[in-house]
C-alpha positions as CSV (number, residue, x, y, z in Angstrom):
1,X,200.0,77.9,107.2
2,X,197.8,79.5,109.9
3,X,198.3,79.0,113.4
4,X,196.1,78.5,115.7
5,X,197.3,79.9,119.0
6,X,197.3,83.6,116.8
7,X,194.4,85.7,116.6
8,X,192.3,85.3,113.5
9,X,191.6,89.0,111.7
10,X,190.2,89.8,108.7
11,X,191.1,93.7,108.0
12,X,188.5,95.2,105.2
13,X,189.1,98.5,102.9
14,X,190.9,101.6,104.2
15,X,190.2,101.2,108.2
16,X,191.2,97.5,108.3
17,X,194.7,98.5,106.0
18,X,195.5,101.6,108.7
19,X,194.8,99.0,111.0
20,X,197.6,96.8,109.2
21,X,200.2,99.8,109.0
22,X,199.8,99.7,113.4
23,X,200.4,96.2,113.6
24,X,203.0,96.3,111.6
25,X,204.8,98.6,114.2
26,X,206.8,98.1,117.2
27,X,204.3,99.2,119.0
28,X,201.9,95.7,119.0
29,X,204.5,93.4,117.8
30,X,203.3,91.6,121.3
31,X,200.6,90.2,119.3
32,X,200.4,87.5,116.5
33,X,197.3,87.4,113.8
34,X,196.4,85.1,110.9
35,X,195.5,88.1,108.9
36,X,193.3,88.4,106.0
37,X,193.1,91.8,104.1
38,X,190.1,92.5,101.9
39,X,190.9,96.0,100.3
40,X,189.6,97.0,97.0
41,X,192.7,98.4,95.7
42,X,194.0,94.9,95.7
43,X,191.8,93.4,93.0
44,X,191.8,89.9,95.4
45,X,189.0,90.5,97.7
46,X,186.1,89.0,95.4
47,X,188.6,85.9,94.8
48,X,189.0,85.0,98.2
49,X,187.2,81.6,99.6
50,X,187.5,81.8,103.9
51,X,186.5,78.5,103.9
52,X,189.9,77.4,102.7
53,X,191.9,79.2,106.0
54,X,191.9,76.6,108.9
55,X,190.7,79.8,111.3
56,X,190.0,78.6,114.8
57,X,186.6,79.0,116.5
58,X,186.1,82.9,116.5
59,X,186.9,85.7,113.8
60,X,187.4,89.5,114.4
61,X,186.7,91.4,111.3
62,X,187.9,94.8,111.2
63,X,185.4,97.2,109.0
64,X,184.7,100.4,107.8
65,X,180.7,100.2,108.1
66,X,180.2,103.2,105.7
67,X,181.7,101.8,102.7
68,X,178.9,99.8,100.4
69,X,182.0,98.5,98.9
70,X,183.2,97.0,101.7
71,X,180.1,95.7,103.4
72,X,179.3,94.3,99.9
73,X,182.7,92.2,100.1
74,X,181.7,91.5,103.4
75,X,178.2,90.0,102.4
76,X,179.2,87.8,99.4
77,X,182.4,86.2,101.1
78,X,180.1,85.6,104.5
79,X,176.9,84.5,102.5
80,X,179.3,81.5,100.8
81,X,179.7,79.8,104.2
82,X,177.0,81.2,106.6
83,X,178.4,80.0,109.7
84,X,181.0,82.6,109.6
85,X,178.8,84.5,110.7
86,X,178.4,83.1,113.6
87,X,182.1,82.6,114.7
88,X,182.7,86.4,113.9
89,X,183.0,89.2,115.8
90,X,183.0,92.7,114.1
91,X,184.4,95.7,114.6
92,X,182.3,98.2,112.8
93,X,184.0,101.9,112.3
94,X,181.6,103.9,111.8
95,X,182.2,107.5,109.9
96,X,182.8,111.1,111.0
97,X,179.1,113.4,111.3
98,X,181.0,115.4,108.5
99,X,181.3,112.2,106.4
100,X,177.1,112.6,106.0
101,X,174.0,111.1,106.9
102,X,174.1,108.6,103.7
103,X,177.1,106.9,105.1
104,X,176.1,107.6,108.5
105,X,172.6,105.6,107.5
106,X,175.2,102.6,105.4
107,X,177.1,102.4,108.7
108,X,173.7,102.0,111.0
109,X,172.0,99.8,108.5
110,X,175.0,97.1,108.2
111,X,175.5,97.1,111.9
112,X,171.8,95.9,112.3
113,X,172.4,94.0,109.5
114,X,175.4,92.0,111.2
115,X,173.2,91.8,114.8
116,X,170.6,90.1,112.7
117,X,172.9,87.2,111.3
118,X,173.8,86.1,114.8
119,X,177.1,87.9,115.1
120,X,179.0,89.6,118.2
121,X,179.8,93.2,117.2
122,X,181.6,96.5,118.9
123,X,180.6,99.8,117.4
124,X,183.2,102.7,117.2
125,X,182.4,105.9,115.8
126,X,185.2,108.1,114.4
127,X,183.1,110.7,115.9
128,X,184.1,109.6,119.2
129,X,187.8,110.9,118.4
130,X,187.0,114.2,119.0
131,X,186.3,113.5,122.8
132,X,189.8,112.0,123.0
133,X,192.2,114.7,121.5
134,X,192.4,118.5,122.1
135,X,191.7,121.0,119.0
136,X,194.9,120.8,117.9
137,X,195.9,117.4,117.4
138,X,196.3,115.7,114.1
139,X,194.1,113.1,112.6
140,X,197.2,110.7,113.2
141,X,196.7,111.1,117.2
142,X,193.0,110.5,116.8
143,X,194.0,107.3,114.9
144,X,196.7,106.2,117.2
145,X,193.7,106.3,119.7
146,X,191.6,104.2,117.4
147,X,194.1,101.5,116.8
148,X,194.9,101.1,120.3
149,X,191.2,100.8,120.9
150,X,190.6,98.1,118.2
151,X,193.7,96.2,119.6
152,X,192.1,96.0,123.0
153,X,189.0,94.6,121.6
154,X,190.8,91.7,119.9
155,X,193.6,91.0,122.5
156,X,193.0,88.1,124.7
157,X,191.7,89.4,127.8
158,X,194.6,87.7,129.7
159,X,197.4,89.9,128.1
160,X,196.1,92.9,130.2
């Protein structure tokens, strides 16, 4: 059973399953979700019908941009009931410089993409990470950046 008063989140592929793992933690546990995870290790994704969850007027939707895979999920789950769309508001991660310019050009093309169907969006690139952590940090602090990041985009405004 969903509940309304919780934020609704759908989590897709690798970034929105990290994302998951930080929830999960003590660290947010001062937020509640109706989550959705689309992750292609799962085998579920292409099975799922958002129609069926009662989710309340607006959506975040957590996303690595580079990943056909996932934006493909994305599309054919969306596509089924256009006005989701609409109600959603994505958080598109997009990849590293060192990740590539095709995945660099996936990421770019499926944010325009998402602008173009009417929805809100935030763009993060990993890239950014660097200007957040010295030389020698881990990956892990970089992500710990990340996550806190995403959670403040989705938090209600009034929990600050």
């Amino acid at each position: 059973m969903v509940n309304n008063k919780k934020i609704n989140l759908i989590c897709v592929g690798g970034v929105g399953e990290s994302f998951i793992q930080f929830l999960e933690s003590d660290i947010s546990k001062q937020v509640q979700f109706n989550t959705q995870i689309l992750n292609s290790s799962d085998g579920k994704s292409e099975k799922i019908d958002l129609e069926s969850y009662n989710y309340a007027t607006s959506i975040f939707c957590l996303v690595g941009a580079s990943s056909t895979i996932n934006i493909l999920k994305i599309k054919s789950i969306f596509d089924h009931n256009p006005t989701l769309w609409q109600r959603t508001h994505f958080i598109l991660v997009h990849p590293f410089n060192f990740e590539g310019e095709e995945r660099a050009k996936t990421a770019k093309d499926f944010s325009e993409f998402v602008s173009s169907q009417g929805s809100k969006k935030t763009d993060f690139r990993n890239q950014d990470l660097f200007k957040h952590i010295d030389q020698n940090a881990k990956f892990e602090d970089g992500y710990e950046i990340m996550n806190q990041w995403i959670l403040s985009e989705i938090k209600p405004k009034e929990d600050y």
